[in-house]
N, C-alpha and C positions, 0 to 999 in steps of 0.2 A: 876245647870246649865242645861237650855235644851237643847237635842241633835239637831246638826245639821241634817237638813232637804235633803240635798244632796249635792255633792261635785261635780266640774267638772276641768277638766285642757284640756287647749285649745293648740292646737301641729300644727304643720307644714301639709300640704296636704290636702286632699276632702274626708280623709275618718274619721266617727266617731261608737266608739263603747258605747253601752248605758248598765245601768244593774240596773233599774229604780224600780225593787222589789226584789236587793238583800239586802235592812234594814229590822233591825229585834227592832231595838230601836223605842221608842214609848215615849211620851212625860209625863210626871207625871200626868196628868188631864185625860188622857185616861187608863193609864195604873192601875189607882184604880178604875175606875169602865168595864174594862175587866173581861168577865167569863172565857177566855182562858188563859190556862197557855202558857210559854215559849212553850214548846215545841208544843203544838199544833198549835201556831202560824207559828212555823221556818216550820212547816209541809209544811203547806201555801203558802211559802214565796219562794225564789228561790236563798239559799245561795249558795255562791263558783261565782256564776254566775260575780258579779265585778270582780273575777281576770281574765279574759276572754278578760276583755275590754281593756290590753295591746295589742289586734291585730289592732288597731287604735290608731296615734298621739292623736288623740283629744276624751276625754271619761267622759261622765256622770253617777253616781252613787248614785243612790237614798240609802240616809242609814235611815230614816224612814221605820217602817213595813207598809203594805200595808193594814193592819188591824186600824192603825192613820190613814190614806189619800193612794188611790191607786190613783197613779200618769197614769196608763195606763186605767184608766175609763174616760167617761163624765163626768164632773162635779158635776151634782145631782147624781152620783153614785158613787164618789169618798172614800165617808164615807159609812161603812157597815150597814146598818141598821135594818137591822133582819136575818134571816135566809137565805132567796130567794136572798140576793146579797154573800152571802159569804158561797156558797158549802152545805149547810142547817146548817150550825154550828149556834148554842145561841152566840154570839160575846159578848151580855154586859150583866153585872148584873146589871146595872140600866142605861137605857135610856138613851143617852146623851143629853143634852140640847143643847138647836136652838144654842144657843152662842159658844160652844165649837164645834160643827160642824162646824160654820161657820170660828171659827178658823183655822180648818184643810183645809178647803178649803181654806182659803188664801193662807195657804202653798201649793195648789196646784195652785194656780192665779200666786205665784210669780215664781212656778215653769215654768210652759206657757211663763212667762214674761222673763225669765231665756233664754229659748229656742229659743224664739225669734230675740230675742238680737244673740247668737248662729250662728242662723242658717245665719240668714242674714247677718254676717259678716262673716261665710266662703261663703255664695253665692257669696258676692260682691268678693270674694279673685279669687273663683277659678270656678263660674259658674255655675257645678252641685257639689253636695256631694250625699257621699252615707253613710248611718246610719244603722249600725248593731246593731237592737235592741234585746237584749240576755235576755232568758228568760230559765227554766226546767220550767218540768212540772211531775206528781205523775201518776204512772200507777199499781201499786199495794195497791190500797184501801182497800180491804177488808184483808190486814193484812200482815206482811213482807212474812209469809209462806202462805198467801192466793192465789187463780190464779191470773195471770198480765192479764189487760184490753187486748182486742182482737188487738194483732199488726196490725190486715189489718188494723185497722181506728186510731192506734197509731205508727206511723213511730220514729223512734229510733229521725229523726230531722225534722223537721214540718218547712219550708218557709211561713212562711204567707206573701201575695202580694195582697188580694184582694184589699185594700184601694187605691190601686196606680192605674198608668194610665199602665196598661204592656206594650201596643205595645212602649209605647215610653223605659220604662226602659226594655224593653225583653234582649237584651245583655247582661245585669250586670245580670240579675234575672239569665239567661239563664248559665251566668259564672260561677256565686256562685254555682249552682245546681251542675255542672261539677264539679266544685273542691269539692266541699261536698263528689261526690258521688265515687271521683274518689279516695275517703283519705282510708288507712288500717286502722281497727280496730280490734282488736286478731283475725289477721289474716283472715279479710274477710271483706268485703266494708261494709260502714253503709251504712243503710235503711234509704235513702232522700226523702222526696216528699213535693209538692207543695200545701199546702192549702187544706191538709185531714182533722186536726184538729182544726188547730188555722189558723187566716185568717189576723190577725194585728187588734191590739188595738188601742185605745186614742190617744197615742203617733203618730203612722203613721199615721193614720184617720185625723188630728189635720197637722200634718207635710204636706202629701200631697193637701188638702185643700187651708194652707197657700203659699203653695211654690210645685204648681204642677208644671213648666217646672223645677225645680230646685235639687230637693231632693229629693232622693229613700230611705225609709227605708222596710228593708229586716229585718222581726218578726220573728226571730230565735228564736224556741221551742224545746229544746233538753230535752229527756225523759231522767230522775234522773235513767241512767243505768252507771254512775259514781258516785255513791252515794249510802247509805241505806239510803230509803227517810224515815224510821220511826224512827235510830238512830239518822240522821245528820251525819253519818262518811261519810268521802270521802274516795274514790278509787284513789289517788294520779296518778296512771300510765292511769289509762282510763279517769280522765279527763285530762291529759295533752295531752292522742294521741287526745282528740275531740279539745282540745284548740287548736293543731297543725293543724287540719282540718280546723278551725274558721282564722286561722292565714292566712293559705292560700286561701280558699275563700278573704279574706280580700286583698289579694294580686291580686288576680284577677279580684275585680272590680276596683279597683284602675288603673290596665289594660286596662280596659273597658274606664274607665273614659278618660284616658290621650289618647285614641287611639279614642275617640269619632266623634271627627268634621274627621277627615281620615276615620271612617267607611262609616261617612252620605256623603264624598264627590262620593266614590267607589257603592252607590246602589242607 
């Protein structure tokens, strides 16, 4: 039986959490002609990230690997197809063909279609929502004991907003920042910032596009400093203080959200 392509469960309120490259399954027609192993792939990939998405009633969960179909690409870039889209890594040992490609992109057509459906039935509910789209990302490349990538241009949690319109979401953007930066972590504030490294993906690009007065999605990139991103172990305690930080950002646009039309009548 092939795996399921992603899972969603729809909840009460305006807010949603996404975790759209934490699958690692991959379907049997891709997975023999793969030149990466397991492990190279989870390297890739952004596990732990789904359980994250209990900071929102309503959460989508891609359990595909990203290496089948990236759900956060354009379309003609959804499937990897050499080196230059996927980190320089060899991804196949033979070629896949037009048809099986084109397979994977359905899976990502019905995902869109998925979405859509989604979104506009919390617009209609509640107006605006807000979408926390949760992503890690790898900062020690050249090897678990090798140096970590330069912190000034890798923040411990990356906001990506460029896709969106800010001055209309600056409040929520502005909330989440606050709560992010205001959360302890051993005993010292995490390092927040807005759009050093990642700026938002497909996903947002795609969301604000279709649904610009309605829907903010906030591209949360938190550096694998709750994790050994070359084992895959997780640090149980440090990601649960960042989940706890996630949890309250998530509380604070919801804030924003419900204090909305009382902001715009006051400025």
């Amino acid at each position: 039986m092939e795996p399921t392509a992603w899972k969603s469960e729809a909840g009460d309120g305006p807010l949603v959490a996404c975790a759209i490259h934490a699958g690692h399954e991959v379907r049997e027609e891709v997975g023999r002609l793969l030149r990466l192993d397991n492990r190279q792939r989870l390297y890739e990939e952004d596990p732990f990230t789904d359980r994250w998405t209990t900071i929102a009633p309503t959460q989508v969960v891609g359990l595909r690997s990203r290496f089948e179909v990236d759900l956060n690409r354009p379309r003609d870039k959804a499937v990897y197809l050499g080196p230059g889209d996927a980190w320089g890594l060899d991804v196949w040992q033979t070629p896949p063909s037009p048809e099986l490609v084109e397979r994977s992109r359905a899976i990502y057509d019905a995902f869109y279609a998925r979405l859509r459906e989604l979104w506009g039935r919390m617009v209609a509910r509640h107006e605006r929502i807000v979408v926390f789209d949760l992503h890690s990302y790898n900062h020690l490349r050249q090897g678990s004991e090798g140096p970590a990538a330069d912190p000034d241009q890798n923040p411990e949690i990356n906001l990506g907003t460029r896709t969106m319109d800010r001055g209309r979401w600056g409040r929520v953007v502005d909330r989440v920042l606050a709560e992010l930066r205001g959360a302890e972590y051993l005993d010292r504030r995490l390092d927040v910032r807005e759009n050093v490294r990642f700026f938002g993906g497909q996903m947002a690009r795609w969301s604000h596009v279709t649904y610009p007065e309605s829907v903010c999605v906030l591209s949360v990139e938190v550096k694998k400093i709750f994790m050994d991103e070359w084992t895959g172990a997780l640090d149980e305690p440090r990601f649960q203080v960042i989940g706890e930080a996630l949890r309250r950002a998530a509380a604070g646009a919801q804030d924003e959200l419900e204090n909305w039309d009382r902001a715009s009548i006051t400025t």
